[in-house]
VEXDO-164609 format. One record per residue (C-alpha): x, y, z. Coordinates in pm, 1 decimal, padded with zeros to 6 digits. Example, Ala and Ser with C-alpha at 12.3 -4.5 7.8 and 13.67 -1.06 7.14 Angstrom:
2
[atom [01230.0,-00450.0,00780.0]]
[atom [01367.0,-00106.0,00714.0]]
END
This chain:
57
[atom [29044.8,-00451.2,-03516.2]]
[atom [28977.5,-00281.2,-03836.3]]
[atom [28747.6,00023.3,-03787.4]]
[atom [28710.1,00091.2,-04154.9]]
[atom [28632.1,-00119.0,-04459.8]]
[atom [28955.1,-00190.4,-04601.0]]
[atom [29134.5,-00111.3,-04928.7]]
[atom [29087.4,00266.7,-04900.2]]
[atom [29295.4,00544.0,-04731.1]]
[atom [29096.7,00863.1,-04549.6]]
[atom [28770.2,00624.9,-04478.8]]
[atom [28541.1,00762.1,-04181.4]]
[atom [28536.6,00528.8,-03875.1]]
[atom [28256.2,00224.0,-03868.5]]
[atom [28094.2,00319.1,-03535.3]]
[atom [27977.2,-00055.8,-03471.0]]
[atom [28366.8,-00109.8,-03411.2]]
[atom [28285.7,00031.3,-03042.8]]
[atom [27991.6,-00244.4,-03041.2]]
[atom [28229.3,-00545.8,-03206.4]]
[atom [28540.2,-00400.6,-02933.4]]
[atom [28269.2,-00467.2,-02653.1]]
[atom [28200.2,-00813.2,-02742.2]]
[atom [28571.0,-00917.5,-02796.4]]
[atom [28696.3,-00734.8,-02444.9]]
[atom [28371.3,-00927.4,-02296.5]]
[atom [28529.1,-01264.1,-02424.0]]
[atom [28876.2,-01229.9,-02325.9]]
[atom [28800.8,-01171.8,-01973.5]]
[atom [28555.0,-01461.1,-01971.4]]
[atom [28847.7,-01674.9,-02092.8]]
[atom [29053.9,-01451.4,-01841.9]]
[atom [29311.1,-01385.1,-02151.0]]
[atom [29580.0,-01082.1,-02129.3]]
[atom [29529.1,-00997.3,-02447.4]]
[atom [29556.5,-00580.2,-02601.1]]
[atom [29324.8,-00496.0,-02825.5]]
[atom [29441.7,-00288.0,-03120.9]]
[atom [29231.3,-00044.4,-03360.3]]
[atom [29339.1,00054.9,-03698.6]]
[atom [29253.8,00350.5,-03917.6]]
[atom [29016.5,00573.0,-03894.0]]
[atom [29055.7,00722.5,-03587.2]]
[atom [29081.5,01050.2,-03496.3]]
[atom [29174.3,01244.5,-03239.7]]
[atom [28780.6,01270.8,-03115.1]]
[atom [28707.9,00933.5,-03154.7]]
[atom [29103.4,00834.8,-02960.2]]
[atom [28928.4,01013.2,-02713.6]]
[atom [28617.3,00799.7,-02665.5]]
[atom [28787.6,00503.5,-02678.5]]
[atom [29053.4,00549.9,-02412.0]]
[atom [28664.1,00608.2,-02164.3]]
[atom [28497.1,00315.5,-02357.9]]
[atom [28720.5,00032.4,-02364.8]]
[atom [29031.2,00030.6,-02123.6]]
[atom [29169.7,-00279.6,-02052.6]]
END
């Protein structure tokens, strides 16, 4: 999942990613699918951080 609008280097992080992430995890387990969900760019250490609390799998 992209977490910053692409085309650009050193963008901040989008912070509805953690509300789009949600929704995804929410419809793999309804399907019941073993499927790892994967952010890209923009994230720091901070935000690694709130993540790894937010959305394990």
């Amino acid at each position: 999942m992209m977490s910053v609008n692409p085309a650009f280097g050193g963008q901040s992080f989008i912070e509805n990613t953690y509300a789009k992430v949600k929704k995804l995890k929410a419809l793999f387990q309804r399907k019941n699918a073993n499927i790892l969900i994967e952010m890209d760019l923009g994230v720091t250490n901070k935000k690694a951080k709130i993540q790894v609390k937010l959305l394990p799998i």
